[in-house]
N, C-alpha and C positions, 0 to 999 in steps of 0.2 A: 489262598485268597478266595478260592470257588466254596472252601467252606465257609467263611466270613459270609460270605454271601449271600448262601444260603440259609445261615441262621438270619440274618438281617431280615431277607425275602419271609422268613417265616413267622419271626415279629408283628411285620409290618400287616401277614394276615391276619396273625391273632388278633394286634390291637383292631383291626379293622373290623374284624368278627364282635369283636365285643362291643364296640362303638354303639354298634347297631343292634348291642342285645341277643346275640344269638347266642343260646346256653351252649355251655364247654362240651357236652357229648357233642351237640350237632357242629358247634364249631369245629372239634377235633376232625369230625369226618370230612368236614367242606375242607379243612387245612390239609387233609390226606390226600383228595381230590387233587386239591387245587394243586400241592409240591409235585403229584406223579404227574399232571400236566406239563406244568413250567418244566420237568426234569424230559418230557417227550420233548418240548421245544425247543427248550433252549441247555441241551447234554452237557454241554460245555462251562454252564455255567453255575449248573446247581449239582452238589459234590454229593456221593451216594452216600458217606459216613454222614450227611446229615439225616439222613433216615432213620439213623440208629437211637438219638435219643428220643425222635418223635414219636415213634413205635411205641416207647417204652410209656411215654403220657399217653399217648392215645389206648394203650391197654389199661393203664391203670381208668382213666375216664370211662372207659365204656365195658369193662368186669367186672359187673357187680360185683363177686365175692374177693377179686382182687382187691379193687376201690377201699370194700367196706373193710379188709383185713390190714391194708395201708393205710388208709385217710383215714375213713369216717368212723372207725373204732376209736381208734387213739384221740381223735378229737372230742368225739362223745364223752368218750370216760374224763378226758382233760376237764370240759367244758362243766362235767356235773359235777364235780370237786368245786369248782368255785364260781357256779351259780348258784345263788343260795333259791330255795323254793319260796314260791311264792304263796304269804298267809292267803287268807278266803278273802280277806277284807281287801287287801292288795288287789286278789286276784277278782272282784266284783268290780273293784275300781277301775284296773283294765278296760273290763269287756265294758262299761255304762259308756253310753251315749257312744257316737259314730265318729270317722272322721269324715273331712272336708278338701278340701284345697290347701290345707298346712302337711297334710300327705303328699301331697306334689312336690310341693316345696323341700321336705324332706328326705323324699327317694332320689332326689339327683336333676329327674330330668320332666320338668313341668309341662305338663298337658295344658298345652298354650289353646288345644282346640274346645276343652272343658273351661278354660277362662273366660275366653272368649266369650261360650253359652250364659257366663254370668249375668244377668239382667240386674241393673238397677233397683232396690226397692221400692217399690212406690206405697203412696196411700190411697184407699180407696175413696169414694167421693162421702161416704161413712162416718170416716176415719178422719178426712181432714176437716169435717164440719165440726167435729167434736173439737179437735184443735183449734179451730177458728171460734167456736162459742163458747161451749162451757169450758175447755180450760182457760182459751180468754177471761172469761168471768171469772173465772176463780181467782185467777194472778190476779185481778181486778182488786179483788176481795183483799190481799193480801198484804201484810206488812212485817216483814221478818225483825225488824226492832222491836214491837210490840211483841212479838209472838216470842222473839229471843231473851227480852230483858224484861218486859213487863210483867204480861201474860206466863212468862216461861210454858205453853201452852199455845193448840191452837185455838180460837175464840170459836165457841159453840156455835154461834152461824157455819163459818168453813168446815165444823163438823158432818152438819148437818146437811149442807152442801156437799159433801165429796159422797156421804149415803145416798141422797138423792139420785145424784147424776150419775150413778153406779162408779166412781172413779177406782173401788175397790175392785171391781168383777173385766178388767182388763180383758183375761184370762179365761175365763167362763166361758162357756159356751152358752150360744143363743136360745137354745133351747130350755137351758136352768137360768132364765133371764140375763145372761149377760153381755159384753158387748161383743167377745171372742176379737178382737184385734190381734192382727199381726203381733212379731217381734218391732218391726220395724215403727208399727205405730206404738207399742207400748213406749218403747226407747224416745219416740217423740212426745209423746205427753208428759214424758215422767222427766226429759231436758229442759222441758219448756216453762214445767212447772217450779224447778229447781233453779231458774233462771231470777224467779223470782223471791222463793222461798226453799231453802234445804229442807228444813226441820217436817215443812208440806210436802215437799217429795219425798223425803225416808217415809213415810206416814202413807204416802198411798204407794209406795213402790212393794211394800212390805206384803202383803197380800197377794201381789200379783207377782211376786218375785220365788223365794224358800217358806213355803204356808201347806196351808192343810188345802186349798183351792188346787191345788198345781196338781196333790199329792192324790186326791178325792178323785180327781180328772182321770190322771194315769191309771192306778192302781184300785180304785173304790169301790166296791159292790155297788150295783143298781140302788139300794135298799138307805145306800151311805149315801149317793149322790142325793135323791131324790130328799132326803133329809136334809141335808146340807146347803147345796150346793144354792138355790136359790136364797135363803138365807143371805150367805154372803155377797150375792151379786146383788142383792138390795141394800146390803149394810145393815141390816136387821142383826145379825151375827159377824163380830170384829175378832179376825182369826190370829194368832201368833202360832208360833213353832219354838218348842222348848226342846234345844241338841246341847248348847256348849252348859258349861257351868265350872265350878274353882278348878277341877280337874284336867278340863277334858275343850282345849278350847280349836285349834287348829286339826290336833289328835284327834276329832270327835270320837273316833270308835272305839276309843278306851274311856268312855263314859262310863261309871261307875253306877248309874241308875238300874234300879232289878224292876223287871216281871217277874212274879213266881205264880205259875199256873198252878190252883187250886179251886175247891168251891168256896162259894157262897154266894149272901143273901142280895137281890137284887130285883126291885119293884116287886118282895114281898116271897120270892120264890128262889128256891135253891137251884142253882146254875154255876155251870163251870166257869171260870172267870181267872181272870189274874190282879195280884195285892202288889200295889207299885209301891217303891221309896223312889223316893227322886228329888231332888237340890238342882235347880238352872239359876240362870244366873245369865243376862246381858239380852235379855229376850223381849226383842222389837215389838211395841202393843202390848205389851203382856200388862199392864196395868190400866187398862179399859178392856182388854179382850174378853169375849163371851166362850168363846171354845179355846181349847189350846191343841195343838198335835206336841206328841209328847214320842221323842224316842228313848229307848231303853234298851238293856241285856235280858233277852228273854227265858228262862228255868223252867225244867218240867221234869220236875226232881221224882213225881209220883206217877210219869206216864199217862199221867188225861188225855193227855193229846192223841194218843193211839199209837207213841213210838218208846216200847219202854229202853231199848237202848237207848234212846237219844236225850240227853239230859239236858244239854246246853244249843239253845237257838239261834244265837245271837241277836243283833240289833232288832229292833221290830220297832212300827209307830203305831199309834194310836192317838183316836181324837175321841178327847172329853170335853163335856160343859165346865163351862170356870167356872161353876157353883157347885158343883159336884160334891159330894160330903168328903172330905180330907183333903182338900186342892187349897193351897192356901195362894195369894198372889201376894207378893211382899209389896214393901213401898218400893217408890221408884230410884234407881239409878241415875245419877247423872252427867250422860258422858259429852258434854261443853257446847250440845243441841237440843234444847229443850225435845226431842222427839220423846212422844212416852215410850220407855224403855224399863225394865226391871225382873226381878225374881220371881219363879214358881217354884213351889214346893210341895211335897205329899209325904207322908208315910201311912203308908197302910190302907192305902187307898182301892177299892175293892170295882174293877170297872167287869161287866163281862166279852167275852173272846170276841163276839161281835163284832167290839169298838176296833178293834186291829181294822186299820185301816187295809181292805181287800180282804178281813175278814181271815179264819183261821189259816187260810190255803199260801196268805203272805208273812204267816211269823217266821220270825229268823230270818226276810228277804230285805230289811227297812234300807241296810246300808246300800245296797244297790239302787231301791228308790232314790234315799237322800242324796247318793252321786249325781245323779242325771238328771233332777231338779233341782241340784246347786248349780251342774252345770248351765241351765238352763238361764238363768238367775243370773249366775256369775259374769253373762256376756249380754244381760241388756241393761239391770238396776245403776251398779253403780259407774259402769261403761258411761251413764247418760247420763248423772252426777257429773262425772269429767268432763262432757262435752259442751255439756253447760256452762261450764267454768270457763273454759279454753273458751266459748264463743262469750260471753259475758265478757271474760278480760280481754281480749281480741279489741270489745266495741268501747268499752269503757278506759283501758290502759290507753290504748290507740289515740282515740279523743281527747283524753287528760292532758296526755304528752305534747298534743298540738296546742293545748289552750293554755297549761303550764309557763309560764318563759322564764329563763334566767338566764344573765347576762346576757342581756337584749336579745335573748333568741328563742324558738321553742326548744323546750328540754328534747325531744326526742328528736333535735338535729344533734347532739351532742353523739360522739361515734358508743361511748360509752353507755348510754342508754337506749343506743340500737341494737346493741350486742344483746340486749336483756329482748328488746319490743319484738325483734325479729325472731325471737328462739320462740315468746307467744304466735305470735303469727302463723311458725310453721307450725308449731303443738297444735294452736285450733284448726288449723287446717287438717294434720294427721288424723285426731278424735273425731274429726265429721267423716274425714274419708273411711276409718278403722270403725265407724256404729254402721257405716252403709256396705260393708262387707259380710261381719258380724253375726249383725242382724237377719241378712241373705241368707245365708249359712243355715240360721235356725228355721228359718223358715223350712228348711228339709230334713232338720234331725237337730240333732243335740252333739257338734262338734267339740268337743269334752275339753280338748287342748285348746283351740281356736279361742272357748270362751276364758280359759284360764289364762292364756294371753294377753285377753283383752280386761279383762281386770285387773293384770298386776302393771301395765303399762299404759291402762286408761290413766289409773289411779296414781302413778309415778309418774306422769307426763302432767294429772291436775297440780301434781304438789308442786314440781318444777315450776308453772308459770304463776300461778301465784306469788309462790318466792319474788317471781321476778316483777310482775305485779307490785306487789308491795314496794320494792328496792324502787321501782321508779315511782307510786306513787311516795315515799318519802314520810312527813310529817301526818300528809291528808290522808294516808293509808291506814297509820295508829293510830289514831285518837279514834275510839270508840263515839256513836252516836248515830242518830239517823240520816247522817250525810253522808255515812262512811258505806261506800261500796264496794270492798277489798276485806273486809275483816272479818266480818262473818264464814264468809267463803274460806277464808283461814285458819280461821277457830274448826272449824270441820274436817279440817283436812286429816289428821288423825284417824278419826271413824272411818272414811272410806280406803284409808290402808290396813286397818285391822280387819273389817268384817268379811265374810263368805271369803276366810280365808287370810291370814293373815300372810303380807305382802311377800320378805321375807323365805316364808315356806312354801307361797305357790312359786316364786323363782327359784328356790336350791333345789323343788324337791319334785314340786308336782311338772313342771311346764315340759321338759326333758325325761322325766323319767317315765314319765306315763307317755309325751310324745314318741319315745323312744319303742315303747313295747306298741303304740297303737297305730303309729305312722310307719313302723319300718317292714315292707312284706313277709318276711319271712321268723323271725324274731320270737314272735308271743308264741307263735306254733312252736320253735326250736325249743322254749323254754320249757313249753306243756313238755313236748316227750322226755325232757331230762328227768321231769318228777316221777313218771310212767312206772307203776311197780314192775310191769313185764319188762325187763330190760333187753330182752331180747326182740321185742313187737315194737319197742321202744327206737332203736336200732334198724328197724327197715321202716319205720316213719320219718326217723331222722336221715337218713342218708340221703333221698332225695329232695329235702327242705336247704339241706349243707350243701348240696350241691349246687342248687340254686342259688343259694344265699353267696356262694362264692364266684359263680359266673356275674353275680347283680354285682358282690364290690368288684371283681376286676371290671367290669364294664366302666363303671363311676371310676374308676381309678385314671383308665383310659382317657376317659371324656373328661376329665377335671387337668389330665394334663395338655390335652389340645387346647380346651378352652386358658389353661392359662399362659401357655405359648401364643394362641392369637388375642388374647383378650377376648374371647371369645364374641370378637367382631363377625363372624362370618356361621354364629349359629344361629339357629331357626327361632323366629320370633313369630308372633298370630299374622294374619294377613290384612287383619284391620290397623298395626301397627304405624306410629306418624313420624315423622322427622324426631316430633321431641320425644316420645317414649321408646323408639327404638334400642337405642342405646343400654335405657336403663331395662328391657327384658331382656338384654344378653347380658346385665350385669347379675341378672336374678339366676338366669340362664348358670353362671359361672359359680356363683354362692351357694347355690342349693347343689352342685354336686362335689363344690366343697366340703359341705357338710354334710353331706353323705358320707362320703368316705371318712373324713374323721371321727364322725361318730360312731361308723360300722367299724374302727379301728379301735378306737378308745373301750367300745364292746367287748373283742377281739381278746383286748390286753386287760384291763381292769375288769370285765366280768364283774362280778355280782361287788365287788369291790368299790364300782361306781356310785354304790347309792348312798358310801359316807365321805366321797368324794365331793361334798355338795359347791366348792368354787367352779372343779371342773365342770360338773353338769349343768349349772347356773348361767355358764357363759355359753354353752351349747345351746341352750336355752335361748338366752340372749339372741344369739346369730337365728336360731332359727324366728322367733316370733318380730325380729327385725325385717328379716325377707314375709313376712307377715304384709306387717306394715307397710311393706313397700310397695307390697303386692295392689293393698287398698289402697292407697297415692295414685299409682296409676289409673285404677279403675275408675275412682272417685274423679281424678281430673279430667276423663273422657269425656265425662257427663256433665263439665261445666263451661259459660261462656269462653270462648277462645281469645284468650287476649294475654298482656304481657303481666299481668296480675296474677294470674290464676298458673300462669307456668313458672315466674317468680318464685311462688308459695310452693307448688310442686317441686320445684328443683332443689332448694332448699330441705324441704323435709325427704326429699330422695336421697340428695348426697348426707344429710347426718344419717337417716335409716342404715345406709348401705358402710359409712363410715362407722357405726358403734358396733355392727355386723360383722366387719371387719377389724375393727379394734379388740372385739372378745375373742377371734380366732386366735388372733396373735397371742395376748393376755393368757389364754388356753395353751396355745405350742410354749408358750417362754415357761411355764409350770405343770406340765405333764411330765411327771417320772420317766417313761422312756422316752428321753431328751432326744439320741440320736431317730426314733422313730417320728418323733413329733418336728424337727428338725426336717428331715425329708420330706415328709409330707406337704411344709411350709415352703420349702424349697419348689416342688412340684407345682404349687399352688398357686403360689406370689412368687415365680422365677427373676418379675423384675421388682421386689418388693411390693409395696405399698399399692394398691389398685386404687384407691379411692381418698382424697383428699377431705378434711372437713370443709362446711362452707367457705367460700371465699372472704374477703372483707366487702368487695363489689359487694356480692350478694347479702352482707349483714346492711352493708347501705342502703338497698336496694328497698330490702323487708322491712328497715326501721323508717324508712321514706310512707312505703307503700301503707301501714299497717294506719296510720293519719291522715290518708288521703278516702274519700269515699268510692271504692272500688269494686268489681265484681263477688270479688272475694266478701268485702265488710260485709254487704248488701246480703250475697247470699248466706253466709255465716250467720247474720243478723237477722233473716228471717225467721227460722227454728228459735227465736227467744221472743220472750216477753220484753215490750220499746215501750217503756213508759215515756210518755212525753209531759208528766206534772212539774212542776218546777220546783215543786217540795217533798219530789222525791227522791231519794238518795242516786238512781240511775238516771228519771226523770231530767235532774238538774245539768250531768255534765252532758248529756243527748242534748238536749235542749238550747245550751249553751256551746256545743258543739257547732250544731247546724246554723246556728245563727251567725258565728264563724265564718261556718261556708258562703253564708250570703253575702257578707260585708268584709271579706279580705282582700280583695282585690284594694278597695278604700284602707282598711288597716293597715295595710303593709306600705303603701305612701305613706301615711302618717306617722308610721312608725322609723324610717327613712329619713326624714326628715325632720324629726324629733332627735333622731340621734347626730345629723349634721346642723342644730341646733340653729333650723330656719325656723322654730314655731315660735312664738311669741304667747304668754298663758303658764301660771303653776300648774293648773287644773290641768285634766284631760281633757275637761269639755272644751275649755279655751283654747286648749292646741288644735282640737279639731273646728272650731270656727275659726282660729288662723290660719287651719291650710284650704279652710273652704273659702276665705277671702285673699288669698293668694293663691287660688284655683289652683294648687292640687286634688283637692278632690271637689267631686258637686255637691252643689247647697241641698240634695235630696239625700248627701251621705251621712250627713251631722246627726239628724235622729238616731237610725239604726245605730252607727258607730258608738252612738253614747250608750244606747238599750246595753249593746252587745259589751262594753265596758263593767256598765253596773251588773250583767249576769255574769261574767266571767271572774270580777272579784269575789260575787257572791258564790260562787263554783268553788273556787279554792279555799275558802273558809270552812273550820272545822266546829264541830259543836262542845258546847261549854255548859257546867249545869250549875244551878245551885245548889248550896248545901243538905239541902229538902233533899233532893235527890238522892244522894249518897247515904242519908238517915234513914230513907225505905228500904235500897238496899240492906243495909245491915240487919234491919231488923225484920226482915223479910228472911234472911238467913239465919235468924237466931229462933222464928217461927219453926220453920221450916227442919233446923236439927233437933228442935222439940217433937 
């Protein structure tokens, strides 16, 4: 029994040791301590034959040359058998841009005191004039029917407009004229403008987003800037970036375009140079642009360069004038948004080394560039696309639904079309809380994952409420015209799950796989030494990374199984924490060192094997950029009015975050090959199953109520956008007719009451409303309004109808056109 005992007692220090992190040599020693202790105090109870196999860990733990001839050989040598090495372009991908606070989240145990330090982003008084004037103005300008169906184009005033007010040089710095705004303002002018018009934000996000501005900035000589850069921050110079084409579209790095470094002629004079072939294809501006950046595979078959071993470069970029002699720009593309979009081509095109953007010192470096300014890109452009949407149909589904009625009631009492109103609701809520994290984020670095998060789930969250959007808009949702507020936004939806990344491959491939080598501490380092020619040097760098690496999973292992014993009620959350978010940072608390351990396990066993495992690592994925999101929910609702609205919307988009988080764990154990490994772990994890419910039906009630009502939420959601209040205009009309709503329902909902107990007297509306003003239900000051508020709300729900004319331009607008 004294032995029982004592293995118990010893347990019970490890696990305690590791809780708290303390690596296995040091713990082994404190557990040696601590057993000859207990064994002076209490003889009787701790058995001496438990000494004997401690002894035996405790040597191997703390001998090095024992260790490394027991453990850390055999795992070494296991380990590099089926890690496969990683290419240059892989391994560039890696190292570009930083991580953030999705490192927390994925080592186990969140640094609630570095959250905490997260400040809100603000805008500077700069920043929000430019959004309060000139993009005002612009939206002003604006009309996405015309620009969609007529123009297919935007109208030369708006052109010349976005040159002016520099709406290209976002990005730029002040010094080469431009306006240098944050992330967080760009993401604001480029929502707000999108609020109004798509086709006008892909058009000004494009420059400030994956360009030759971003690339100039980073990487550029003095010599390139001072040429350039002001240029573009006047619009004088309209820049594109030529990477995908038939080939090479997700893939980019197997672009088949060449540099071949040789001489020639160039303003008259013989210089080293390089002869491009190059075919792109889907390239944003490329058919008004004046320069283009151009990536390629770069050759230097004859040694000019100064390295005659070195034949092969790799990627490299360069910026040329779109006039350049062999630069052809095709006609345009068109992918179902009038944005100018289309083909560049060259053969034989003769630029000199100069043009290498960063000049000769960056050939063979571009794909490292192009990672860290897609990353850059990938988490504000089309991030704010989504958010726009989400708050747009938020304001417009919301009100529709209140002004809608069938069978005498509003559609969006119907439980049916709460289920749809309320999943918007949370969506717009999540996409403002997820741009104001984001964005933070970049403001310090370029979080590579973070942003690749926020683009494959900005972008799957816009398609979601659309969908849903439409399903309640119904009839008024189809019909194409300029009444229609749902369609457009539709018709797009497409483009922002293809681009900077098609949706797809940043979830199976990039979110987890690159999270996994750049969030997990030890990891990318164990990988380097495996490739290590000295296998022997190789070997005493690896053994202290192993050993850490294996003190970090038992630690998470530990801690994953107290917190799912207690629900991890009783772990540490920040000190600023409230009644309502407490809860949910110990559920984050629980998930994130869930997913630690499965994914240091799934490593463990599948090794390099994982990377054509792409279901498993997609749901990895999943869970983590969910604890993401959830992370931004709570942030986001710190920092807004206190009221039952605003904690509604957060509870809601909390429990799905933390329920789809928890759904792909499962999804994950029910189809991981070693069943019985993936089994225990789920077991340890979820001991009482299920942790987290989907939302309630209360709370679908709750959201499809609230989303109709004029709340802190609408309001603030509602400010970040463009409110037209015209009454001919397609958002104009149902705002308009909304609010007029507000003012006269207390009076419409009598009248209506009593229209269906069949006290009014009148076919008409207007009759029934002077028969309940002469039998004083409502007052003789209600009859105007009530009738205004009639004639706008029929006129709200009406769709548009053309004549035949119309559809004759069409076609023959398309028969131009394929000529």
């Amino acid at each position: 029994m004294s032995l029982l005992v004592s293995v118990l007692i010893l347990l019970a220090l490890l696990a305690a040791l590791l809780y708290r992190e303390v690596s296995l040599r040091t713990g082994s020693i404190a557990m040696a301590v601590a057993w000859f202790a207990l064994g002076f105090v209490s003889p009787a109870i701790i058995h001496p034959l438990a000494v004997i196999p401690f002894l035996l860990v405790l040597a191997l733990l703390n001998i090095t040359p024992l260790r490394q001839l027991v453990i850390t050989k055999p795992v070494f040598a296991a380990l590099a058998k089926v890690m496969p090495p990683l290419s240059s372009t892989e391994q560039e991908a890696m190292e570009a841009g930083s991580t953030w606070w999705e490192k927390e989240l994925f080592c186990g145990k969140p640094d609630w005191k570095m959250f905490s330090d997260i400040q809100a982003p603000r805008l500077t008084d700069e920043e929000q004039a430019f959004i309060d004037n000139e993009v005002e103005e612009l939206c002003g300008m604006l009309d996405e029917w015309e620009i969609h169906h007529e123009l297919k184009d935007l109208p030369e005033p708006v052109w010349q407009y976005l040159r002016d007010k520099r709406f290209f040089s976002l990005i730029i710095p002040k010094e080469y004229g431009g306006l240098e705004f944050s992330p967080y303002a760009q993401s604001r002018v480029m929502s707000k403008i999108a609020t109004r018009s798509i086709t006008t934000a892909v058009t000004a996000m494009v420059p400030n987003s994956l360009g030759p501005g971003e690339l100039l900035m980073k990487y550029g000589t003095d010599e390139q800037k001072q040429r350039w850069l002001p240029g573009l921050a006047d619009g004088t110079e309209l820049p594109c970036f030529g990477l995908t084409g038939p080939e090479a579209g997700s893939d980019a790095g197997s672009i088949p375009d060449s540099g071949v470094v040789c001489k020639g002629q160039h303003e008259g004079q013989e210089v080293i140079g390089l002869r491009l072939n190059f075919s792109k294809r889907w390239i944003t501006l490329a058919p008004v642009a004046t320069v283009v950046g151009l990536a390629f595979k770069l050759y230097d078959p004859d040694g000019l360069l100064g390295d005659a071993d070195k034949n092969e470069y790799g990627i490299t970029c360069a910026l040329i004038p779109a006039d350049h002699p062999g630069v052809e720009i095709g006609r345009r593309h068109y992918p179902g948004s009038p944005f100018m979009n289309g083909p560049i081509m060259g053969k034989d095109v003769f630029i000199p080394l100069d043009w290498i953007i960063g000049g000769q010192d960056m050939a063979g470096k571009g794909w490292r560039m192009l990672i860290e300014c897609l990353g850059a890109g990938r988490g504000i452009s089309l991030p704010a696309l989504a958010t726009a949407s989400g708050e747009v149909g938020y304001r417009m589904v919301g009100a529709f639904a209140r002004i809608r009625r069938q069978f005498n009631i509003e559609v969006g009492k119907f439980e049916g079309v709460q289920e749809a109103t309320a999943e918007i609701a949370a969506l717009a809520y999540t996409l403002e809380s997820q741009r104001h994290l984001v964005t933070k984020g970049l403001e310090d670095g370029i979080p590579a994952v973070m942003t690749s998060m926020a683009k494959y789930h900005a972008t799957e969250m816009m398609r979601t409420l659309i969908n849903h959007g439409m399903d309640v808009g119904g009839g008024r949702a189809i019909q194409l015209g300029p009444r229609n507020f749902m369609a457009l936004p539709y018709q797009s939806i497409p483009i922002a799950i293809t681009v900077e990344g098609a949706n797809i491959l940043t979830r199976s491939l990039m979110i987890f796989g690159q999270g996994a080598m750049r969030c997990h501490p030890y990891l990318y380092d164990e990988v380097q030494t495996l490739t290590h020619e000295d296998k022997d040097k190789a070997l005493q760098q690896f053994d202290p990374l192993f050993m850490k690496h294996a003190g970090y999973t038992l630690s998470r292992g530990v801690r994953m199984a107290l917190l799912g014993l207690t629900g991890a009620r009783f772990s540490a959350v920040p000190d600023n924490a409230t009644d309502f978010n407490r809860r949910w940072y110990q559920q984050l608390n629980r998930f994130s060192a869930i997913l630690s351990v499965t994914a240091d396990v799934t490593l463990a066993i599948l090794g390099g094997d994982l990377k054509r495992r792409e279901l498993l690592s997609a749901r990895l994925g999943d869970c983590h950029s969910q604890l993401m999101l959830a992370s931004s929910i709570i942030k986001y609702h710190g920092t807004q009015p206190s009221d039952r609205a605003q904690d509604a919307h957060a509870e809601y988009a909390l429990t799905r975050a933390f329920y789809k988080a928890q759904e792909a764990l499962f999804e994950f154990y029910r189809n991981f090959p070693a069943r019985a490994v993936a089994r225990l772990i789920q077991v340890i994890a979820f001991p009482g199953g299920r942790a987290v419910q989907a939302p309630s039906d209360d709370l679908i009630r709750e959201l499809g109520d609230l989303i109709m009502e004029p709340t802190s939420v609408r309001e603030g959601l509602g400010s970040y956008t463009y409110i037209s209040l015209e009454r001919e205009d397609a958002m104009g009309r149902v705002e308009t007719t909304y609010r007029k709503l507000l003012e006269v329902d207390d009076a419409w909902q009598k009248v209506l009451r009593a229209a269906s107990k069949g006290q009014l007297a009148g076919e008409t509306f207007a009759d029934q409303v002077a028969s309940a003003a002469a039998q004083g239900i409502i007052g003789e000051a209600d009859i105007t309004p009530l009738r205004e508020y009639d004639e706008m709300r029929y006129d709200c729900l009406l769709t548009d109808a053309f004549e035949p004319e119309f559809f004759r331009r069409a076609a023959v607008g398309r028969d131009e056109e394929a000529a």
